[in-house]
MDTraj code that builds the backbone (N, CA, C; nanometers):
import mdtraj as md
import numpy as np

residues = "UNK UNK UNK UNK UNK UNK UNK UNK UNK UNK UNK UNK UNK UNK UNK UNK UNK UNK UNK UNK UNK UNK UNK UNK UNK UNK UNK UNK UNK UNK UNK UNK UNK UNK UNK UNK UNK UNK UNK UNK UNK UNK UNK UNK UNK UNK UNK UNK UNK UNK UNK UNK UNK UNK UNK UNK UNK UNK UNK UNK UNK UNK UNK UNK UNK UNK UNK UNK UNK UNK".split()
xyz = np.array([
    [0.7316, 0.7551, -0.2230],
    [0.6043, 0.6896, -0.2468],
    [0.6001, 0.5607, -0.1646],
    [0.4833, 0.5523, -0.0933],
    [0.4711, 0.4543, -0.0203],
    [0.4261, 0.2546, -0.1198],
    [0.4956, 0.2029, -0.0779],
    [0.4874, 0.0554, -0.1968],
    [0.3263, -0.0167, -0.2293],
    [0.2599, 0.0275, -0.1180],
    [0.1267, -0.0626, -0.1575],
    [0.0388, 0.0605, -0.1543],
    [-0.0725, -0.0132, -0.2322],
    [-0.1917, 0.0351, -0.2985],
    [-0.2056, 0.2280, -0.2960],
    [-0.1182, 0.3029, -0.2965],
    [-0.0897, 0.4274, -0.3527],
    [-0.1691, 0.5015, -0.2237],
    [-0.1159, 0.4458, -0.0822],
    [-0.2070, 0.5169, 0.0227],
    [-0.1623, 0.6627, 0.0491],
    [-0.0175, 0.7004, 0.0062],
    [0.0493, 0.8356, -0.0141],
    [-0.0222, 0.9510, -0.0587],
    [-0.0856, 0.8527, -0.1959],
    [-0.1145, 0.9188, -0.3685],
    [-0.2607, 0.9722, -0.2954],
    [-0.3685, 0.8638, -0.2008],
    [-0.4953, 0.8878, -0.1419],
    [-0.4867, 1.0156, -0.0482],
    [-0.3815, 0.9859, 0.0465],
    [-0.3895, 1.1321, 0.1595],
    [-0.3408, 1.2457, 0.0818],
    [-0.3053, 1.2151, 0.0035],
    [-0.2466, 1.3511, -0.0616],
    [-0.3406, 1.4201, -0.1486],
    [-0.4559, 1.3504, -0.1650],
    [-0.5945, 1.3902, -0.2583],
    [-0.6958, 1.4197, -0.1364],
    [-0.7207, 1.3702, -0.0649],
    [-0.7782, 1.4382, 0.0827],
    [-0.7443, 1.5373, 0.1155],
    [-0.6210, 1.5876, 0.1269],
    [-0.5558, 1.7315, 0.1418],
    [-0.6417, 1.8082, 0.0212],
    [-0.6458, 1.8096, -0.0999],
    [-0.6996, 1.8897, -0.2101],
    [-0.8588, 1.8878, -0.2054],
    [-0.9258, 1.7269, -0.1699],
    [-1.1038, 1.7414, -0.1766],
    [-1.1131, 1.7476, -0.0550],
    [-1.1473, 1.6864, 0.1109],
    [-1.1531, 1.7342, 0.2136],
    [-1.2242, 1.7461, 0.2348],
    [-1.3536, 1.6734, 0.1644],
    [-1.5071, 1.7118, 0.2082],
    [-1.5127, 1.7588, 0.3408],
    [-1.6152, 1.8265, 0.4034],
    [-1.6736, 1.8929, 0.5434],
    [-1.7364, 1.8397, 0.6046],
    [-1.6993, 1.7471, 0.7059],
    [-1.7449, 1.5984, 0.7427],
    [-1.7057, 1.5122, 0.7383],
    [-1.6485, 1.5122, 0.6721],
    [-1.5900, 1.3303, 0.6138],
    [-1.4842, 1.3346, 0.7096],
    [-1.4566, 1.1668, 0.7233],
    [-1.3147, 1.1347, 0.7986],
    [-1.2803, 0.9706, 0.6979],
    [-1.1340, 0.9941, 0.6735],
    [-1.1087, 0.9080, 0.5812],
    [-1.0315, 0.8091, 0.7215],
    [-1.0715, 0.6833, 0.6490],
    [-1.0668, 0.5883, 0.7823],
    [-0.9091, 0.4526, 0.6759],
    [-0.8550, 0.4630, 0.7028],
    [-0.7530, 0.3363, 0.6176],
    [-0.7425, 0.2532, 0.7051],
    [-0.7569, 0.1085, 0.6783],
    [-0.8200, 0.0241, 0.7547],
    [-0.7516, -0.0838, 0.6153],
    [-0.6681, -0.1715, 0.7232],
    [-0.5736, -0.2785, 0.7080],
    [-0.4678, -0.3052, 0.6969],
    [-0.3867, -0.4449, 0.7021],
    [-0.2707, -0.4902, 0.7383],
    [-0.1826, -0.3799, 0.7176],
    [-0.0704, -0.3287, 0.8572],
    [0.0268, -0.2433, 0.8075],
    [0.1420, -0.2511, 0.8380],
    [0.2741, -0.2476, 0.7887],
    [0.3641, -0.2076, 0.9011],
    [0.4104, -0.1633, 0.9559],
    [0.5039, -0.1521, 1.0576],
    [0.5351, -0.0400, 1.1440],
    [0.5979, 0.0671, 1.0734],
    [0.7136, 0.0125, 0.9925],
    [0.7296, 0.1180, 0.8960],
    [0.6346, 0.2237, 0.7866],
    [0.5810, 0.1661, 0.7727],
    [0.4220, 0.2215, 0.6570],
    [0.3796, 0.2690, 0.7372],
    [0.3379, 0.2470, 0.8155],
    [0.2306, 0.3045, 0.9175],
    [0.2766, 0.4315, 0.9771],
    [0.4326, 0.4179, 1.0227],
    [0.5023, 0.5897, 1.0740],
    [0.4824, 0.6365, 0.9498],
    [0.5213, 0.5927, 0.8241],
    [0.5343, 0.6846, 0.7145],
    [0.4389, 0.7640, 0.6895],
    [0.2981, 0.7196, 0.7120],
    [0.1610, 0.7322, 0.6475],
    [0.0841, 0.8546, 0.7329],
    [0.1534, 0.8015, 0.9160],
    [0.1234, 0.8929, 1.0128],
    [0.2162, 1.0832, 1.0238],
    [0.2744, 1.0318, 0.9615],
    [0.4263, 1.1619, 0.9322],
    [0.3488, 1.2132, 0.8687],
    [0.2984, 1.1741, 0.7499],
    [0.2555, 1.2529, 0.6179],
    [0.1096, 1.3072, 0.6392],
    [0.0418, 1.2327, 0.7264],
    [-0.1009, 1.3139, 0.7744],
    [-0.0765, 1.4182, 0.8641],
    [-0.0025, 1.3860, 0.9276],
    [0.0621, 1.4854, 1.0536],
    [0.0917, 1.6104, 0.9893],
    [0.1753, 1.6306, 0.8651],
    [0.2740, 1.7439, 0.7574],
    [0.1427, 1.7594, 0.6946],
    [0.0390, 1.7257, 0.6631],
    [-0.0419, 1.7545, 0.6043],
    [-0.1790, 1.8333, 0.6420],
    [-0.1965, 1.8159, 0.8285],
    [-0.2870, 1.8770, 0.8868],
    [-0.4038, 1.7953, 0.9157],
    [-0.4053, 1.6774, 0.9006],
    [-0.5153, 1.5762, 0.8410],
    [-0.5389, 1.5365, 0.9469],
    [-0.4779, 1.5089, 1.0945],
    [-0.4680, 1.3866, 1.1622],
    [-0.6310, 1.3961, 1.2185],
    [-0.7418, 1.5431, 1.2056],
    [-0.8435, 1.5049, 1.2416],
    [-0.9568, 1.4328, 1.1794],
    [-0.8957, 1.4339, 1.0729],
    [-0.9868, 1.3730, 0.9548],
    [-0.9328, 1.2758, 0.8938],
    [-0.7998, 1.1886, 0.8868],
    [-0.7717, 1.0643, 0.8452],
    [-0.7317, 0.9923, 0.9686],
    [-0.7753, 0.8750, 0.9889],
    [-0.7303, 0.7399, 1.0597],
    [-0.6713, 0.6257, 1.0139],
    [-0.5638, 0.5565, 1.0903],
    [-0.4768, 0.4529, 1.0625],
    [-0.5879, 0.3326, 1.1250],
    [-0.6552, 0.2667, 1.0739],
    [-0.7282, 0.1489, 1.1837],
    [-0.6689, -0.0149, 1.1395],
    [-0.6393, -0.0673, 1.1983],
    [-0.6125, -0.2155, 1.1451],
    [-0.7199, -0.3143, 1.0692],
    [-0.6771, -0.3685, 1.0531],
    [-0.7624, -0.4456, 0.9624],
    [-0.9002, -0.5306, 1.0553],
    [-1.0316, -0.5127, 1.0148],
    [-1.1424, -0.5826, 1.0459],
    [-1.1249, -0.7171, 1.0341],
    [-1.2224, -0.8091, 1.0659],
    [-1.2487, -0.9291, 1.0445],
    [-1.3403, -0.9382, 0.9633],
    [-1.3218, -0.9952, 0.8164],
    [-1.4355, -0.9780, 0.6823],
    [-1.5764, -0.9916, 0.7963],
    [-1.5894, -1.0662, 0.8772],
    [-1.7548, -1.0778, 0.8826],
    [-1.8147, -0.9319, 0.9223],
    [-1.7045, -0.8141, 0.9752],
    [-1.7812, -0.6771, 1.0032],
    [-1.8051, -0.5912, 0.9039],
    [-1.7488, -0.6727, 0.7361],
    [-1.7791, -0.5587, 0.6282],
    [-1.8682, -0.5047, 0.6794],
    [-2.0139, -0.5950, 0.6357],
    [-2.1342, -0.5422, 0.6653],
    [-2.1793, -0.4134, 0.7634],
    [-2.0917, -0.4298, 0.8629],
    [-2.1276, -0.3392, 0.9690],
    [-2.0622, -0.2026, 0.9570],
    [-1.8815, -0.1899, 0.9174],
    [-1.8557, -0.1410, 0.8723],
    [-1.9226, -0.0179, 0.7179],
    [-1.9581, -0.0923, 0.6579],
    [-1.9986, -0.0494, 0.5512],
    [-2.1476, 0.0615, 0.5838],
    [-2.2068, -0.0361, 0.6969],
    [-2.3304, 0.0517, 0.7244],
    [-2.2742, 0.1661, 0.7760],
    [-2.1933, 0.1714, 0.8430],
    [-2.1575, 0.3077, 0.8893],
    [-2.1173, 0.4071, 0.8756],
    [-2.0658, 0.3172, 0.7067],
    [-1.9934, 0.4530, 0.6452],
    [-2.0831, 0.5474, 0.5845],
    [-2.0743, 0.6590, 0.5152],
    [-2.1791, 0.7939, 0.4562],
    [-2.1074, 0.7265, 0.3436],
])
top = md.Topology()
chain = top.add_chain()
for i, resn in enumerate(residues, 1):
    res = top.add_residue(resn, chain, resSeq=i)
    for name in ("N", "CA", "C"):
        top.add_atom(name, md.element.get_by_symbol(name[0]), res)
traj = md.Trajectory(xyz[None], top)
């Protein structure tokens, strides 16, 4: 299990719902370690076209961000 906010516990529920369309975007601070871990497990999972590793925004693009999401 990965230590912060249960991002393991999330891709591993994407694998089961998977909406048709959707792309799950994880977005913020990571480390290199977390980040191979997280990329391994999308990879073993089939996901890599539909989940993304993105770094963290600058709060002022919530807004923009947010518009873009569905």
């Amino acid at each position: 299990m990965l230590p912060i906010k249960g991002l393991d516990m999330l891709v591993d529920a994407w694998t089961a719902v998977r909406p048709a369309g959707w792309v799950l975007r994880l977005a913020g601070p990571c480390d290199a370690a977390m980040r191979g871990e997280l990329e391994r497990r999308i990879a073993a999972l089939g996901l890599a076209a539909v989940v993304s590793i993105e770094p963290a925004f600058p709060r002022h693009d919530l807004p923009r961000v947010l518009a873009e999401a569905s």
